[in-house]
N, CA, C and O atoms as a printed pandas DataFrame, in Angstrom:
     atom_number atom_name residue_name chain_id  residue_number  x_coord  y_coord  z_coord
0              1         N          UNK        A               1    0.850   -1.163    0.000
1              2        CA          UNK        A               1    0.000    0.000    0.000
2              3         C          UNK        A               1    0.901    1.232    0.000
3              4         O          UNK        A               1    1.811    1.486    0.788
4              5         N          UNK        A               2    0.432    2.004   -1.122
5              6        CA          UNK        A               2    1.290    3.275   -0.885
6              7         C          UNK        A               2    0.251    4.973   -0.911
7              8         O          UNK        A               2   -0.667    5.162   -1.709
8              9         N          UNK        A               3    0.584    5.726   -0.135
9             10        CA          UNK        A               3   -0.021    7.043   -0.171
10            11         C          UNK        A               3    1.041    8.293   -0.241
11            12         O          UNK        A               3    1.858    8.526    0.650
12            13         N          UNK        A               4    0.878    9.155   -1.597
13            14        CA          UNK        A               4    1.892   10.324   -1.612
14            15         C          UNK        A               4    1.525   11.711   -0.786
15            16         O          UNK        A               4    0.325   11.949   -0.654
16            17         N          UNK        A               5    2.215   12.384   -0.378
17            18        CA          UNK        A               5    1.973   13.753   -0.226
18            19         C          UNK        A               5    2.646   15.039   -0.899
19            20         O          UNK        A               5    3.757   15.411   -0.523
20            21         N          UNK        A               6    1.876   15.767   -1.996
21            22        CA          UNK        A               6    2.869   16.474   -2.395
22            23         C          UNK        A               6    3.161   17.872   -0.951
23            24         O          UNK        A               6    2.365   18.731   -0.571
24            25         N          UNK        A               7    4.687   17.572   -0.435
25            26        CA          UNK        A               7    4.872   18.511    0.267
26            27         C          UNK        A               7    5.558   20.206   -0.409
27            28         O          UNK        A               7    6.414   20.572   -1.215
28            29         N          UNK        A               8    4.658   20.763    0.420
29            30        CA          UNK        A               8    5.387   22.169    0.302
30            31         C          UNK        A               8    6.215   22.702    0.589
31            32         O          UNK        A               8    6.814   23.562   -0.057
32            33         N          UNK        A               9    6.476   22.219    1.850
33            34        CA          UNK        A               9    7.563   22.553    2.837
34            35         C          UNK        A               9    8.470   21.959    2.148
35            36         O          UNK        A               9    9.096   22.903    1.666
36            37         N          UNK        A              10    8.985   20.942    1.762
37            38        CA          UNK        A              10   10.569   20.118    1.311
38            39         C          UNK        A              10   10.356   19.910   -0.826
39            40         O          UNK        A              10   11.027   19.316   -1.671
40            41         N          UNK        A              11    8.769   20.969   -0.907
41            42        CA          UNK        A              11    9.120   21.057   -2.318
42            43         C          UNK        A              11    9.097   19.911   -2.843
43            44         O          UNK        A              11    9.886   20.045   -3.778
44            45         N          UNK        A              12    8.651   18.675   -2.877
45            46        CA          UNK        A              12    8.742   17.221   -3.704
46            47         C          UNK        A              12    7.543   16.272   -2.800
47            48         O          UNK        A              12    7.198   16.439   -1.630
48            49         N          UNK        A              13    7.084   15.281   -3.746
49            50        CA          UNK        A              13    6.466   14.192   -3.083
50            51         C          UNK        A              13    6.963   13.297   -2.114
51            52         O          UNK        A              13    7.842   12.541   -2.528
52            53         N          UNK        A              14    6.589   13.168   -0.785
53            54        CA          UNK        A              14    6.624   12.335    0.347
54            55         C          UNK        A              14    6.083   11.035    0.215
55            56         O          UNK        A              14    4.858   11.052    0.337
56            57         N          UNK        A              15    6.506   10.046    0.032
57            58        CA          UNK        A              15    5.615    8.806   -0.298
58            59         C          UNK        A              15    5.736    7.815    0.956
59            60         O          UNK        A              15    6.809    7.384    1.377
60            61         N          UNK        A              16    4.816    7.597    1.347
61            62        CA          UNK        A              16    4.342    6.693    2.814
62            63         C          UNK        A              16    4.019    5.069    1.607
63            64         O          UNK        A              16    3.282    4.996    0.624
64            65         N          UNK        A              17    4.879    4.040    2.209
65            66        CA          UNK        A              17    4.270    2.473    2.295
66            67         C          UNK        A              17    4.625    1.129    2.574
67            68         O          UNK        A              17    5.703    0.544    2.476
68            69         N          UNK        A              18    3.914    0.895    2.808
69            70        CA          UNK        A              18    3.549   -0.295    3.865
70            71         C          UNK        A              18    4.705   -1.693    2.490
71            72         O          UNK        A              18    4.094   -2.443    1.729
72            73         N          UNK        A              19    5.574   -1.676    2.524
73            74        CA          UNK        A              19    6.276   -2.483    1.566
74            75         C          UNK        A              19    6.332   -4.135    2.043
75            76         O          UNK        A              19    6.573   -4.973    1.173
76            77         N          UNK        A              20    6.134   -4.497    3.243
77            78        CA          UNK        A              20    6.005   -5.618    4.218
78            79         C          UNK        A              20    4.738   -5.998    4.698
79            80         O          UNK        A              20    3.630   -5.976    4.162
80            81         N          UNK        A              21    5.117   -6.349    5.805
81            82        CA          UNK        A              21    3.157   -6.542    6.405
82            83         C          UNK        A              21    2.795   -5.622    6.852
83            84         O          UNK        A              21    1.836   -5.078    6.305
84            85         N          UNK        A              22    3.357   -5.044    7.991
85            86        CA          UNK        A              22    2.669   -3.920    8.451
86            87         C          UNK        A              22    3.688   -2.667    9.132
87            88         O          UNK        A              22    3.396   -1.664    9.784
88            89         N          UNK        A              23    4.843   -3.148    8.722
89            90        CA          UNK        A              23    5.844   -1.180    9.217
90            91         C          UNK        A              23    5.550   -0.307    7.702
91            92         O          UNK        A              23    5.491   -0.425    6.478
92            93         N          UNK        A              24    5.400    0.816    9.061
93            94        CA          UNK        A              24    4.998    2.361    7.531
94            95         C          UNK        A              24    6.304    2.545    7.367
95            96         O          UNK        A              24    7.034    2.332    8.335
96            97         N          UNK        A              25    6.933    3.024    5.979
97            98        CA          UNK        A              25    7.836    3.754    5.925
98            99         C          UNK        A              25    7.726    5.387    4.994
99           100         O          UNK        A              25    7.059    5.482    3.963
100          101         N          UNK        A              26    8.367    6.347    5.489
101          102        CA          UNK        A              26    8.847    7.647    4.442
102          103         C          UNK        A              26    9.715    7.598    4.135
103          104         O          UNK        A              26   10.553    6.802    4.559
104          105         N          UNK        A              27    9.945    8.698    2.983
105          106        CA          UNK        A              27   10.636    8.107    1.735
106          107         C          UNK        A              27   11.485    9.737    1.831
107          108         O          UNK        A              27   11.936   10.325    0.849
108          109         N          UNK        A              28   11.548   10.241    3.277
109          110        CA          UNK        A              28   12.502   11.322    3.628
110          111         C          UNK        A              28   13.845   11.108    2.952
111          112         O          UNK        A              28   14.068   11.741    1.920
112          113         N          UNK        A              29   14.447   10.561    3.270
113          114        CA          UNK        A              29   15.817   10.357    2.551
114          115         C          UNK        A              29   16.046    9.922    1.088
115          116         O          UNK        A              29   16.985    9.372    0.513
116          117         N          UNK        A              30   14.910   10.345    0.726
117          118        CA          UNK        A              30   15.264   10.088   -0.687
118          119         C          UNK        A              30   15.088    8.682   -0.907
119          120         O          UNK        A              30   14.955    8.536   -2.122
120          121         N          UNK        A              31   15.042    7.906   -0.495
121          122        CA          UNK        A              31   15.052    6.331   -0.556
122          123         C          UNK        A              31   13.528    5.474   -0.509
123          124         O          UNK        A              31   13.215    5.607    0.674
124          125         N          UNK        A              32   12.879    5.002   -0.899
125          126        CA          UNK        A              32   11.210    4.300   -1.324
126          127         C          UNK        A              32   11.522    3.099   -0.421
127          128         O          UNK        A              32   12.644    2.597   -0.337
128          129         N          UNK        A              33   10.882    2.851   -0.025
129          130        CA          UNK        A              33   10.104    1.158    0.552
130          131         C          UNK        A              33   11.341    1.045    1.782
131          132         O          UNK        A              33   11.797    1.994    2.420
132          133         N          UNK        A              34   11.742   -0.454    1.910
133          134        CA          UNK        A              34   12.272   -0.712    3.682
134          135         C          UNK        A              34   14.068    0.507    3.317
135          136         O          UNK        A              34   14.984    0.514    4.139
136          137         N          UNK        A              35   14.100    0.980    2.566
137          138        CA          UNK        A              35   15.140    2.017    2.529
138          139         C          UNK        A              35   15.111    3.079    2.712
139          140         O          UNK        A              35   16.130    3.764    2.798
140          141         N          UNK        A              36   13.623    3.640    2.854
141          142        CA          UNK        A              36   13.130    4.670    3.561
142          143         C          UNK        A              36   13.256    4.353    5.255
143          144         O          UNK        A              36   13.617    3.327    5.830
144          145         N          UNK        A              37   12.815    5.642    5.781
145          146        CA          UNK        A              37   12.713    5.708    7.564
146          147         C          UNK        A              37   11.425    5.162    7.952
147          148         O          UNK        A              37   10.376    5.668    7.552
148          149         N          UNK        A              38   11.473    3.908    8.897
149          150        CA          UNK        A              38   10.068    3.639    9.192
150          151         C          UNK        A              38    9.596    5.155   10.395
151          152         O          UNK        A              38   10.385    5.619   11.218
152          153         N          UNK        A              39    8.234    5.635   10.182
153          154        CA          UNK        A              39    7.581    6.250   10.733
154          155         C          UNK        A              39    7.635    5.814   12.765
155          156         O          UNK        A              39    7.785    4.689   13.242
156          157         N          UNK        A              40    7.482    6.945   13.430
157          158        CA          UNK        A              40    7.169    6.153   15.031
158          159         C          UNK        A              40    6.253    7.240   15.362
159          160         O          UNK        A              40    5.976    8.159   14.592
160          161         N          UNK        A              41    5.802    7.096   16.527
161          162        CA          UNK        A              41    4.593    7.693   17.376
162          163         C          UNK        A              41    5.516    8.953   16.965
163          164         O          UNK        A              41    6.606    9.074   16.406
164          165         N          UNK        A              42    4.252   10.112   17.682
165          166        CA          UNK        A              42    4.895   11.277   17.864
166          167         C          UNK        A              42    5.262   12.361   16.979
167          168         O          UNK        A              42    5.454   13.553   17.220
168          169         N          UNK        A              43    5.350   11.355   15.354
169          170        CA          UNK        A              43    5.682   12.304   14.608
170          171         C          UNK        A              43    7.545   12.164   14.267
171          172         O          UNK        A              43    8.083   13.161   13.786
172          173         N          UNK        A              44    7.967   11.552   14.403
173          174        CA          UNK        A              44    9.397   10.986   14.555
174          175         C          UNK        A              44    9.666    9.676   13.657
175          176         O          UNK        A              44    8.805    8.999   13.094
176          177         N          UNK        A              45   11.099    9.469   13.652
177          178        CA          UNK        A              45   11.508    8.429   12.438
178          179         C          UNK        A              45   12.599    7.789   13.512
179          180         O          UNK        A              45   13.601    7.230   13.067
180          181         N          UNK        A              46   12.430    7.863   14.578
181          182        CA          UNK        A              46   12.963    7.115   15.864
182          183         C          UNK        A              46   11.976    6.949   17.307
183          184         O          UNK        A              46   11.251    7.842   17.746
184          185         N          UNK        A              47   12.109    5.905   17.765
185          186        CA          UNK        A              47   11.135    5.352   18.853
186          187         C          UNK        A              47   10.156    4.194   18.846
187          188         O          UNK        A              47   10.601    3.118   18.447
188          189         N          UNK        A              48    9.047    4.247   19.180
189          190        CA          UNK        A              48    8.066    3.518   19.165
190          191         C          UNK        A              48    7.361    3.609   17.599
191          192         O          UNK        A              48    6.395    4.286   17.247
192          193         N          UNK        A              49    8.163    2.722   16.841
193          194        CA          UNK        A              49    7.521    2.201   15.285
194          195         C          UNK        A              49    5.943    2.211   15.117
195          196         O          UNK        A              49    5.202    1.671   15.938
196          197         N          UNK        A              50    5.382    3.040   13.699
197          198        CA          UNK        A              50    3.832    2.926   13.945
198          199         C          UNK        A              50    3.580    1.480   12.653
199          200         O          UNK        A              50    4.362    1.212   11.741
200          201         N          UNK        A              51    2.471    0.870   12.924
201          202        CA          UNK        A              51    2.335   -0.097   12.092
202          203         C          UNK        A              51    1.419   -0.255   11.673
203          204         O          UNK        A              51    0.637    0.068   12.568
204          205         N          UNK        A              52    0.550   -0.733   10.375
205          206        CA          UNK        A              52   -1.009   -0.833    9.934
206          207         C          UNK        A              52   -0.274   -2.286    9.030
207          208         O          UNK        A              52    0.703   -2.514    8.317
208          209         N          UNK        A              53   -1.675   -3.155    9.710
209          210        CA          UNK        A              53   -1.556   -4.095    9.163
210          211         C          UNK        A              53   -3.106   -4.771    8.069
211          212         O          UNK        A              53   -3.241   -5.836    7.467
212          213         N          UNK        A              54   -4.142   -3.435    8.239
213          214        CA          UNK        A              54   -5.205   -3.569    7.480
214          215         C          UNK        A              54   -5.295   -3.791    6.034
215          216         O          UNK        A              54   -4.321   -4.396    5.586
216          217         N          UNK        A              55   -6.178   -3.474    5.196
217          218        CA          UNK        A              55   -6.632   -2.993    3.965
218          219         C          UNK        A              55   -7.063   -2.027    3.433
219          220         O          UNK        A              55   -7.040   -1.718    2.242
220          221         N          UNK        A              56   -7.634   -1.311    4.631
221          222        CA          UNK        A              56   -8.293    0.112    4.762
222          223         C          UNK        A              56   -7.408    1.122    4.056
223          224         O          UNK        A              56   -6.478    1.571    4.725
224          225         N          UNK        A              57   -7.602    1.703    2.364
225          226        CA          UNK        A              57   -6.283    2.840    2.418
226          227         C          UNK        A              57   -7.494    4.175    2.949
227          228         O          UNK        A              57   -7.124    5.178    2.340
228          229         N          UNK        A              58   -8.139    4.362    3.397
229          230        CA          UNK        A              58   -8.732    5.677    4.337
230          231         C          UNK        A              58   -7.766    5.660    5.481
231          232         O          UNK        A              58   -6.965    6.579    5.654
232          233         N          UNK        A              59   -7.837    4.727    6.174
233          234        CA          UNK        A              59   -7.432    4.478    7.344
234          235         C          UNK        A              59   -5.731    4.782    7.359
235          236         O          UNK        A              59   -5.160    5.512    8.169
236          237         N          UNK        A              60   -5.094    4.020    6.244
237          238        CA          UNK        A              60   -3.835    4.331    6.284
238          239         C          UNK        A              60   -3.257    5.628    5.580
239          240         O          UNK        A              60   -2.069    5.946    5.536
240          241         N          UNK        A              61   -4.233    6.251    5.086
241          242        CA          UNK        A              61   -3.833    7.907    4.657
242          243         C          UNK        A              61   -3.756    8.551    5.976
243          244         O          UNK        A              61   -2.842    9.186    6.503
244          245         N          UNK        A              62   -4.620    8.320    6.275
245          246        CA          UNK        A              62   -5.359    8.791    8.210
246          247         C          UNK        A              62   -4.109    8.671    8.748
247          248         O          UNK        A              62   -3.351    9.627    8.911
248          249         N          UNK        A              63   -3.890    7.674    8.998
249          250        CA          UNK        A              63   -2.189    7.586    9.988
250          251         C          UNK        A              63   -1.516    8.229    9.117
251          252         O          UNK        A              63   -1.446    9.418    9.428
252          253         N          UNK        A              64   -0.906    7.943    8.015
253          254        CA          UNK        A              64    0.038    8.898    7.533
254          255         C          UNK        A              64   -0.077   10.580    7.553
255          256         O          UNK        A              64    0.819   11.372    7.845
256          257         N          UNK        A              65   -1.527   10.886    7.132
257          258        CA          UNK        A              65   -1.567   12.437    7.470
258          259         C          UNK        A              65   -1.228   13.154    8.692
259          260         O          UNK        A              65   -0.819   14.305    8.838
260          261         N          UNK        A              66   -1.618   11.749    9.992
261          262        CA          UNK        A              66   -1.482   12.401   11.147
262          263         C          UNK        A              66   -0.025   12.619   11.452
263          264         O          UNK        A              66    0.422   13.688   11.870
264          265         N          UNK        A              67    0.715   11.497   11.207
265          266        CA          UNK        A              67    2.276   11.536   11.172
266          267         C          UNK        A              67    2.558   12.675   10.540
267          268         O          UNK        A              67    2.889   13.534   11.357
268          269         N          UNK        A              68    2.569   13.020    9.540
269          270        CA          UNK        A              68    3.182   14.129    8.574
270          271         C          UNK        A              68    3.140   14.947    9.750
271          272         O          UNK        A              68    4.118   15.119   10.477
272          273         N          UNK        A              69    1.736   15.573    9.983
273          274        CA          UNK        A              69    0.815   17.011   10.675
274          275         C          UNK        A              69    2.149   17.185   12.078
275          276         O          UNK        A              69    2.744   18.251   12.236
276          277         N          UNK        A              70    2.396   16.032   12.901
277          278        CA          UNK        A              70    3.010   15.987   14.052
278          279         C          UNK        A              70    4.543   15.944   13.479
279          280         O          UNK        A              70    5.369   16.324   14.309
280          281         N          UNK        A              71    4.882   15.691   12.663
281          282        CA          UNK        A              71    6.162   15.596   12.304
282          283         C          UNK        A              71    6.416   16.738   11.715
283          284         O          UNK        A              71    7.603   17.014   11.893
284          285         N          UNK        A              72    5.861   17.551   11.086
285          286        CA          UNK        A              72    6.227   19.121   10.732
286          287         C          UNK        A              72    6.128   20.124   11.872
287          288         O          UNK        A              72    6.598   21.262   11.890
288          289         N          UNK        A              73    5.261   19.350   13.057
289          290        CA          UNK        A              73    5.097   20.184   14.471
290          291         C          UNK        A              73    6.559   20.349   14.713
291          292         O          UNK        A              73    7.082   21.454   14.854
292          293         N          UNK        A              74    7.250   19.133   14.760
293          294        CA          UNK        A              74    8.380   18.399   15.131
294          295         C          UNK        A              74    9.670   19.750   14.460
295          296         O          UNK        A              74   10.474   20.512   14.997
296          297         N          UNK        A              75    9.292   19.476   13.181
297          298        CA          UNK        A              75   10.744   20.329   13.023
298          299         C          UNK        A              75   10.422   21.632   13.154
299          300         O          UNK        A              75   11.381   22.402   13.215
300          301         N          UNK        A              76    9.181   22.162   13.224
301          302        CA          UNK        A              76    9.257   23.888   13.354
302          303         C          UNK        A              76    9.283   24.235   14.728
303          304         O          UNK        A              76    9.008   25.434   14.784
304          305         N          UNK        A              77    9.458   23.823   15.757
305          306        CA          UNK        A              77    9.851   23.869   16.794
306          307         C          UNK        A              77   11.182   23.725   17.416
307          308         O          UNK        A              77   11.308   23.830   18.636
């Protein structure tokens, strides 16, 4: 499962996906699938790993949007 975001802030598409069973990854470093940073709580790409192991892509835009939202909290602070 994959979901893009075109970001504004970093100017290029962010691509969130599930390349395994169920770790999210972003594609921050330039790098797609388990070579990307898996996602964690909080909004972070270190800690407590977030995981979707559904079918639902509502659901897994949902987590990914929320990640993004908290993770841009993250660096403008």
């Amino acid at each position: 499962m994959k979901f893009t975001i075109n970001s504004k802030k970093l100017n290029k598409p962010v691509e969130f996906s599930i390349p395994g069973n169920a770790y999210i990854y972003v594609d921050l470093n330039g790098q797609p699938g388990t070579l990307g940073e898996q996602i964690c709580h909080g909004g972070s790409t270190m800690g407590d790993t977030m995981a979707y192991s559904g079918d639902d892509e509502k659901t897994f835009e949902n987590i990914c949007r929320n990640w993004w939202k908290a993770y841009l909290r993250n660096e403008n602070s």
